[in-house]
C-alpha positions, -999 to 999 in steps of 0.1 A, spaced: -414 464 -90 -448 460 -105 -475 438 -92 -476 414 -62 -456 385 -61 -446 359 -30 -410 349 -26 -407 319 -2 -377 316 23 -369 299 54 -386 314 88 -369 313 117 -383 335 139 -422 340 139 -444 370 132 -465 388 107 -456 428 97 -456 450 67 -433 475 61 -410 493 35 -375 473 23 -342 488 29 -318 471 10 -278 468 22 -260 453 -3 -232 444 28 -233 417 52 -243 439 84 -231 441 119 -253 453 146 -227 457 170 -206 487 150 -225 494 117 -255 505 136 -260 534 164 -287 520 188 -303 548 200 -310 564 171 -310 530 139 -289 552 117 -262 531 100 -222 543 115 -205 513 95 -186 511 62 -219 499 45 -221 523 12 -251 506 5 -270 522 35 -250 557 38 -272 580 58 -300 552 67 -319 543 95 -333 509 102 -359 522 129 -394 508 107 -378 497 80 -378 459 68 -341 453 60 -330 427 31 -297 418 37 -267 394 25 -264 380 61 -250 391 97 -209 396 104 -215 386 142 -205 382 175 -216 364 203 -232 401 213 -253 411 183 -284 400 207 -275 428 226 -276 456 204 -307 444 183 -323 445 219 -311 474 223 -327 493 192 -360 476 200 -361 493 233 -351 525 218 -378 519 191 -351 527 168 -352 484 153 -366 470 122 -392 455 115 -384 424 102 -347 409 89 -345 394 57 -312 377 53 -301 358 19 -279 335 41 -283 319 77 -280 351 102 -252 343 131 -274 326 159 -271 357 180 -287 377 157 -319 353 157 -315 352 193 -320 389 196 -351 387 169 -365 363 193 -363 383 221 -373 416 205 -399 399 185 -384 407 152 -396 381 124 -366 370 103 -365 350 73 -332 341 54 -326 313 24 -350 325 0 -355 308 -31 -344 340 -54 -318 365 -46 -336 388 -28 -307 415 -28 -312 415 -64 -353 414 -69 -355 438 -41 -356 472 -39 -351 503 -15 -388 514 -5 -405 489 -21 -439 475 1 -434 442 18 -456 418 36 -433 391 57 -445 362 77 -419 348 95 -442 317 106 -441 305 70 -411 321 54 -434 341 29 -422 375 18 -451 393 -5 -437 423 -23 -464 441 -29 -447 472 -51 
């Protein structure tokens, strides 16, 4: 991508970070598709083969859950192996956000373009979860 631009979305969990986007193009599970002491992906997600999410911002379709996704997004903060921020084209499961809240992970999700398709892996991203502004920077 070239130049700055904001994209505005829906914040549901506040906080303000900067990071690089990884990009699945599958709905995600954190308790399967993800190993939490290390963030590398173990799920059928071809889109993220051989990725970690450890300080990565990750742009996302939206969560598959279950009532213990809290736990393992927990989890990877205390192993410092979590992302930085979620970025979720869809409403996350609530047990998703509620393990955002408690790691202090900003999440947005319902932004106002497809993000999975103006998005790229590695591009630079500003996310404020307080207003549910995403800058891509480049």
């Amino acid at each position: 991508m070239s130049g700055a631009r904001t994209i505005q979305g829906r914040g549901l969990v506040a906080g303000r970070v900067e990071g690089t986007a990884l990009v699945s193009q599958e709905p995600v599970s954190f308790l399967g598709d993800v190993d939490i002491t290390t963030g590398a992906i173990m799920g059928e997600l071809p889109s993220m083969k051989g990725k970690r999410l450890g300080g990565s911002i990750l742009v996302f379709p939206g969560s598959m859950g279950s009532a213990g996704a809290w736990r393992f997004i927990y989890q990877l903060f205390k192993h410092g192996t979590h992302p930085l921020a979620l970025i979720a084209q869809t409403l996350p499961d609530p047990s998703v956000v509620q393990g955002a809240i408690l790691a202090g992970i900003p999440v947005i999700c319902e932004p106002d373009e497809n993000v999975l398709k103006t998005i790229e892996n590695g591009d630079r991203l500003s996310i404020d979860g307080t207003k549910g502004t995403i800058a891509v920077l480049g």
